[in-house]
C-alpha positions as CSV (number, residue, x, y, z in Angstrom):
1,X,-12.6,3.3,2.3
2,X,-9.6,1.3,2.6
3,X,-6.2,2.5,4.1
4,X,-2.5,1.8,3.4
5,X,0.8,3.4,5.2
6,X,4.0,3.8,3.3
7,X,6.7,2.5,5.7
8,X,10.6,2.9,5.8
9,X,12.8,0.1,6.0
10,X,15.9,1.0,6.6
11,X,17.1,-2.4,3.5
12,X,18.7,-0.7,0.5
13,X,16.8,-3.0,-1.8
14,X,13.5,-2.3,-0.3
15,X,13.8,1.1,1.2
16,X,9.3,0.8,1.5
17,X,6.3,-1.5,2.4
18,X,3.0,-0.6,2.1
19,X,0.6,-1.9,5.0
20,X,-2.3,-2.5,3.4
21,X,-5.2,-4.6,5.2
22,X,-7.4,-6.2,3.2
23,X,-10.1,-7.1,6.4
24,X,-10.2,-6.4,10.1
25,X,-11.8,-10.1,10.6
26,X,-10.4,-13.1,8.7
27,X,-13.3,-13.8,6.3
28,X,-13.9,-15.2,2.6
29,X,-13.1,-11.9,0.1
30,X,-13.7,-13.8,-2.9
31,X,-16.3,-11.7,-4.9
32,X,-16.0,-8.5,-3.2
33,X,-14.4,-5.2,-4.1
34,X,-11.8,-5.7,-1.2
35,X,-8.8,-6.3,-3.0
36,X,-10.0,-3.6,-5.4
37,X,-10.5,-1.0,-2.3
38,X,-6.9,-1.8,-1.0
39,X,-5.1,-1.5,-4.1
40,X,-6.3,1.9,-4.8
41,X,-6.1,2.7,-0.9
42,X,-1.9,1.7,-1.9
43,X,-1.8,3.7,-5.0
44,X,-3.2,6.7,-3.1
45,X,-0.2,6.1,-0.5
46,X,2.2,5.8,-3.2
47,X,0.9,8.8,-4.6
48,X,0.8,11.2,-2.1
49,X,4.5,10.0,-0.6
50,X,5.9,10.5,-3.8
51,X,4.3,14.3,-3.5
52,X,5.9,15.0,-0.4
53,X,8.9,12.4,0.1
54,X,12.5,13.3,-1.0
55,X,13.2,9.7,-2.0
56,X,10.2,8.9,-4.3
57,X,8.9,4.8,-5.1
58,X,9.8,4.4,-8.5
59,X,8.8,0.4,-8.7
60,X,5.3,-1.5,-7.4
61,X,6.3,-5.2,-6.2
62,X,3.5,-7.8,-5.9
């Protein structure tokens, strides 16, 4: 459940993104343990490139 890719950038002040989709059609989330799903889907992809990247994510920006 839920997916999220870590991304270079290439910017020195924001080497990473996270791609985390929240729906696959636009719909009312309001209620539902969607934005729950996708933050741990991004914590997972935090977590496991920090196990296997040279250049770790230190900071989380919202």
């Amino acid at each position: 459940m839920g997916t999220s890719i870590i991304v270079e950038t290439g910017h020195h002040k924001h080497p990473f993104l996270a791609h985390t989709p929240t729906m696959r059609v636009p719909m009312i989330i309001a209620g539902t343990d969607i934005p729950y799903i996708a933050m741990w889907a991004m914590l997972l992809a935090v977590r496991h490139h920090n196990q296997h990247a040279r250049q770790k994510i230190k900071l989380l920006s919202f």
